[in-house]
C-alpha positions in Angstrom: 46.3 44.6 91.5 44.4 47.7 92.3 41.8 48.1 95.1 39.5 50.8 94.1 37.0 52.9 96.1 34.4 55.0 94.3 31.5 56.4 96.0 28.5 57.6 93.8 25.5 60.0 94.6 23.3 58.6 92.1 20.3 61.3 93.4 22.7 64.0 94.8 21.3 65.8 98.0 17.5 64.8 97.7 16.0 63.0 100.5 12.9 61.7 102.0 14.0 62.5 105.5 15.1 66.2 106.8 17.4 65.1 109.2 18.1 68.4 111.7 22.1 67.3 111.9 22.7 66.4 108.5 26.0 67.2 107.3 25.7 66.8 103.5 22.3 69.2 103.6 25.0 71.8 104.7 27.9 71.1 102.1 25.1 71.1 99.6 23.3 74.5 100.9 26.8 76.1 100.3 27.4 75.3 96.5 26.2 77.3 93.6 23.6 74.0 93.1 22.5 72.2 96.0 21.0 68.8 94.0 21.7 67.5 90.5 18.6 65.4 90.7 18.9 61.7 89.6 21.5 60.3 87.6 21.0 60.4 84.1 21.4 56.8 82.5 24.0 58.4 79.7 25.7 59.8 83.1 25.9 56.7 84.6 27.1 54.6 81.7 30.0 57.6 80.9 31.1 57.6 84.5 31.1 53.4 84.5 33.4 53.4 81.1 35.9 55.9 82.6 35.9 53.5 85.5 37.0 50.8 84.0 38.9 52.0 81.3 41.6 52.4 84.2 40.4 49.1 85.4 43.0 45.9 85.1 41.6 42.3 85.1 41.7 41.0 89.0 41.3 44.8 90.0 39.1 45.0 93.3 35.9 47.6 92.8 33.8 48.9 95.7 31.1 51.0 94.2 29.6 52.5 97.7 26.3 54.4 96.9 25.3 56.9 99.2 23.4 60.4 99.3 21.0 62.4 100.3 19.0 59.1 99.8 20.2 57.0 97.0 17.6 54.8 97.0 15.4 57.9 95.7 17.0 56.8 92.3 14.9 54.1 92.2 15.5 50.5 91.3 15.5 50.6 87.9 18.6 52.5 88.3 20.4 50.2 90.1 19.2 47.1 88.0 20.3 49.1 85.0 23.7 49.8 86.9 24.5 46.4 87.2 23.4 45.1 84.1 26.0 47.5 82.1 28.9 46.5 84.4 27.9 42.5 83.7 27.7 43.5 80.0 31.5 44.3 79.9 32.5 40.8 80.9 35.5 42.0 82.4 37.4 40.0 85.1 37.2 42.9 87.6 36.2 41.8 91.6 33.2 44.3 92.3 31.6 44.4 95.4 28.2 46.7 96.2 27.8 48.6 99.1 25.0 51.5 99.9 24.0 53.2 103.0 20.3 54.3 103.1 17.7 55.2 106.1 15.9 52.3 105.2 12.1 54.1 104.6 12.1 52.8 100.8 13.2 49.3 101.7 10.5 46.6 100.7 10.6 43.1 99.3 11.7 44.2 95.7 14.6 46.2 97.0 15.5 43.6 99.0 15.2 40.4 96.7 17.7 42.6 94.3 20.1 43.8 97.0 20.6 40.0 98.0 20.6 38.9 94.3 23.9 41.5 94.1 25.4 41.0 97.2 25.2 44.3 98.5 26.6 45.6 102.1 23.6 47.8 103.8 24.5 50.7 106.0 21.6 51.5 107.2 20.9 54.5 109.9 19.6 53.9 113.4 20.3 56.2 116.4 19.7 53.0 118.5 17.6 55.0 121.0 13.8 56.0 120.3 14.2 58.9 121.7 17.4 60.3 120.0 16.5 58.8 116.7 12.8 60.4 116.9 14.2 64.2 117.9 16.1 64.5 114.8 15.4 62.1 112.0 12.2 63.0 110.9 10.1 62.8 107.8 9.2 65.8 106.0 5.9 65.8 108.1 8.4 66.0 111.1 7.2 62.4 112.3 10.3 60.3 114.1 10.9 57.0 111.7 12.5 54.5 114.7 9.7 52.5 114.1 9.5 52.5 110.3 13.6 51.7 110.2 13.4 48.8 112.6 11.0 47.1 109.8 13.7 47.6 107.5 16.4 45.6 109.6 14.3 43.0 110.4 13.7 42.4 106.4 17.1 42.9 105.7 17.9 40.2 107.8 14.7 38.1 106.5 16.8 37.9 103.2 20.1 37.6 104.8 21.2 40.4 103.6 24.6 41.8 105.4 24.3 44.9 107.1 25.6 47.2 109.5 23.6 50.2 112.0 25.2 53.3 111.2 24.6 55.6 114.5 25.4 59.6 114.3 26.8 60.1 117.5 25.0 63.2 118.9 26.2 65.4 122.0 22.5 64.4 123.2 23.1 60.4 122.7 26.7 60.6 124.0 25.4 61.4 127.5 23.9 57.6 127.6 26.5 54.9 126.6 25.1 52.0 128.9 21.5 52.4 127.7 23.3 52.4 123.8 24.4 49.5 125.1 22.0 47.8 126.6 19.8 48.6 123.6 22.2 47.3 120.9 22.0 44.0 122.7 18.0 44.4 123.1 18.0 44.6 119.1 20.6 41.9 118.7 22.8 44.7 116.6 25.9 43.3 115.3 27.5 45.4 113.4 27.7 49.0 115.0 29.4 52.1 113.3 28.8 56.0 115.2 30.1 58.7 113.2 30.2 61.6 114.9 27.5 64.4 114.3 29.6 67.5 113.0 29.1 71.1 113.5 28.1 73.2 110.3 31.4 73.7 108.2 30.9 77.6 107.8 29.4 77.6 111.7 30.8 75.4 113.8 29.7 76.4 117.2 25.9 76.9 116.0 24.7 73.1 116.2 22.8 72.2 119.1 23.6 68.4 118.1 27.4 68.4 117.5 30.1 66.4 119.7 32.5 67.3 121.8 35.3 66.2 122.6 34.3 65.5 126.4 31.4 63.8 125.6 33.3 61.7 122.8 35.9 60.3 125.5 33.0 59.7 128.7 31.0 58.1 125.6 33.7 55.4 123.9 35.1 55.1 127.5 31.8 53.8 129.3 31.0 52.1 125.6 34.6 50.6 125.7 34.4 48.9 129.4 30.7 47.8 128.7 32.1 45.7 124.9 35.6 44.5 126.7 33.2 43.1 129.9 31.0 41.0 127.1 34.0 40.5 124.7 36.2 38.5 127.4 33.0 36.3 127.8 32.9 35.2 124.4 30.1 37.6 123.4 31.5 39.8 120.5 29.9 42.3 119.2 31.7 44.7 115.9 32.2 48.6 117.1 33.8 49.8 113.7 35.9 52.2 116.4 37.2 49.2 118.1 37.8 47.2 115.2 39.9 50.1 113.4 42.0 50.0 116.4 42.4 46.5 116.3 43.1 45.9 112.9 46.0 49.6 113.4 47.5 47.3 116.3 47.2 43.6 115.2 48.4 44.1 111.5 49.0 48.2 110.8 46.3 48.5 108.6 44.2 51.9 107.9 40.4 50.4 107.8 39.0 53.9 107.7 39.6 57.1 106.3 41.3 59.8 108.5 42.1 57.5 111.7 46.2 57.8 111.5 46.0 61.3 110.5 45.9 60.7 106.7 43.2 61.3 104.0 42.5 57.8 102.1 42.8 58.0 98.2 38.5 58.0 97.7 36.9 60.0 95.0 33.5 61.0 95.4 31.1 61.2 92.4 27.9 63.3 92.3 24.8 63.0 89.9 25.8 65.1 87.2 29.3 63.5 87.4 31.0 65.8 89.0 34.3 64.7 91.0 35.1 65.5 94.6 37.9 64.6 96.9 36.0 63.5 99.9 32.4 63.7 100.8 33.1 66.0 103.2 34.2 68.6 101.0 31.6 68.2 97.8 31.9 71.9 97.3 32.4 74.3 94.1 35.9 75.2 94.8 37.1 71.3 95.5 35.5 70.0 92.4 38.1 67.6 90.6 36.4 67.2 86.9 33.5 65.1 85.9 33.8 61.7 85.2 31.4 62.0 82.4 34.3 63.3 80.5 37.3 63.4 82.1 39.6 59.6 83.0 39.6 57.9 86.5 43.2 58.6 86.5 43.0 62.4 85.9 40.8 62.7 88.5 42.9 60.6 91.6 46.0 62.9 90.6 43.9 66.3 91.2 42.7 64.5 94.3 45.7 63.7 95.8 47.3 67.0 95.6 43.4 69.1 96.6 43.6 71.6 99.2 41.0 70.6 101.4 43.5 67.1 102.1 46.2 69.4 103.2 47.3 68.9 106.7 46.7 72.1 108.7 49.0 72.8 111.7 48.5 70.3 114.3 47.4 71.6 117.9 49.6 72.0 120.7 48.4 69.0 122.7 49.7 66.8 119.5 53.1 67.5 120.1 53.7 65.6 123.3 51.5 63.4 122.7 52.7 59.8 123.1 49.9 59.0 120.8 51.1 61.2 117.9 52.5 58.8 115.4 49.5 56.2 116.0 47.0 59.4 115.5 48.6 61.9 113.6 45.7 64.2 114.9 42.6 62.1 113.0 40.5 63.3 111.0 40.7 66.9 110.3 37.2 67.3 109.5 36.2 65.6 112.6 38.9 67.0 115.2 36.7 69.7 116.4 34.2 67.2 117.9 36.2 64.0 118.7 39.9 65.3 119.3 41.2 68.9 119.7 41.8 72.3 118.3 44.6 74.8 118.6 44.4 76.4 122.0 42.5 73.6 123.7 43.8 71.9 126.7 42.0 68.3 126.3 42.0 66.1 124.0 39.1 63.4 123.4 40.7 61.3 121.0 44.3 60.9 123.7 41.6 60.8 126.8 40.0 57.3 125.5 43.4 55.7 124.2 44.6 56.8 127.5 42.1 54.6 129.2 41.2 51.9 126.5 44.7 51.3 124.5 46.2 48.4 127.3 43.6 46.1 126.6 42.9 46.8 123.0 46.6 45.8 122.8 46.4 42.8 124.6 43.3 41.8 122.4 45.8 42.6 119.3 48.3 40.7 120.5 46.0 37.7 120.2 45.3 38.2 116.6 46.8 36.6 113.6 49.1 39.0 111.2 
């Protein structure tokens, strides 16, 4: 039985927002094309039949749609999507999941999204003001207002969802008003990805992490969740609950978090293959699964150069926390962890300070 992750571009780079941190407009400015457009419906059937042709009955299939904006594919897409898959009437578990920042979501989108049983990720820098600098239309008007409608339809139709915050250097300097305003929206499922430097340019981002600011952030975050959580008032911080799930039961719930690269193949509009969606770039492309099988393209991802481990830094090596760590992410080590030559680590700071307790919470949970 196979558990199977694909995630699909279905309008490549295109978006109705211009973000001012967003990494995937920089991979995309660096290839030879920065957009394939939509997905063409003779795409999207090839890349579906060289999914399942590698597909056993009771298989698991998450087909996680994200962009750019996929929504910009428009419905019919999506209703088309579906459709095909039900038309093959094979036993195959498929769950939906897309992340979107919410500014096309209406009552049609959202009576089919329920319908399907899709998981929403939708984008919210929980603070006006953060949100507002830097995700803007293409008018350069903030859209807080505009995506708070969305949530609140999202949970009109019960919809599950999650808030997916980029963790700027700027918003990392306020963890108790995060906070406070999580619980002023009644958030419950929170997930901050940290705002990366430019790939080609890291130091040139004026929104980018930091390692400092990543440990004083989780840190205050940390004590202000444990203080609620040991009165009964749980809320989900994706963090947290990776570490949780690492300590209760040794699972990997997300991608890079032991040190590792999770098998995930990432599939743009044309059908083109890549590795991770961090590196959707000319000289990591895998194939096209418009042509080439499933299982072609997960052997040429598991041996691509971009998932080679580079030389861990100095701090790692006496770190108590190597084996649990194994230096994270390596696309994300710059702004949450360390690089060679540095003397402070963000990633050992907060374990440091949070791992006792997140222990003794893990101890309390079933294997």
């Amino acid at each position: 039985m196979k558990h199977l992750t694909i995630m699909l571009k279905p309008a490549s780079s295109l978006c109705n927002l211009r973000c001012k941190y967003c990494f995937y407009a920089d991979i995309t400015s660096l290839r030879e094309v920065s957009s394939f457009g939509v997905m063409k419906e003779s795409a999207m059937t090839a890349v579906m039949d060289h999914i399942f042709i590698d597909l056993d009955d009771g298989d698991y299939l998450t087909l996680s749609f994200q962009g750019g904006e996929p929504m910009l594919a428009g419905l019919p897409f999506y209703r088309n999507l579906v459709q095909y898959i039900a038309g093959k009437k094979r036993n195959i578990h498929i769950n939906y999941t897309l992340q979107t920042n919410g500014i096309l979501l209406d009552d049609d989108w959202c009576k089919f999204l329920a319908k399907y049983g899709f998981l929403i990720g939708i984008s919210l820098d929980i603070l006006p003001e953060s949100h507002d600098a830097v995700r803007v239309d293409t008018a350069g008007q903030g859209t807080y207002e505009q995506v708070l409608r969305s949530i609140s339809l999202l949970k009109k139709y019960h919809i599950e969802h999650n808030v997916l915050c980029t963790l700027t250097r700027q918003t990392a300097r306020h963890p108790a008003k995060v906070w406070a305003q999580i619980k002023k929206l009644d958030l419950s499922y929170i997930q901050f990805t940290p705002c990366l430097g430019d790939l080609n340019s890291p130091g040139s981002s004026a929104y980018a992490l930091t390692p400092e600011r990543f440990f004083h952030f989780y840190s205050d975050l940390f004590d202000l969740w444990y203080r609620d959580f040991a009165t009964g008032n749980y809320r989900s911080i994706k963090l947290f609950d990776d570490l949780l799930q690492l300590l209760a039961k040794g699972l990997v719930t997300s991608c890079g978090i032991s040190g590792y690269c999770q098998p995930q193949i990432v599939v743009e509009a044309d059908g083109s293959a890549y590795p991770c969606d961090f590196y959707c770039l000319d000289q990591f492309r895998l194939g096209s699964l418009v042509s080439d099988s499933l299982r072609t393209i997960y052997e040429k991802s598991a041996v691509s150069p971009c998932k080679v481990r580079d030389l861990l830094p100095e701090l790692c090596s006496a770190c108590q926390y190597r084996k649990f760590c194994g230096g994270g992410c390596k696309r994300m080590q710059r702004e949450t962890a360390c690089m060679p030559g540095d003397t402070f680590c963000g990633y050992q700071a907060f374990l440091d300070h949070a791992l006792r307790p997140l222990m003794q919470i893990a101890a309390g949970i079933p294997g």
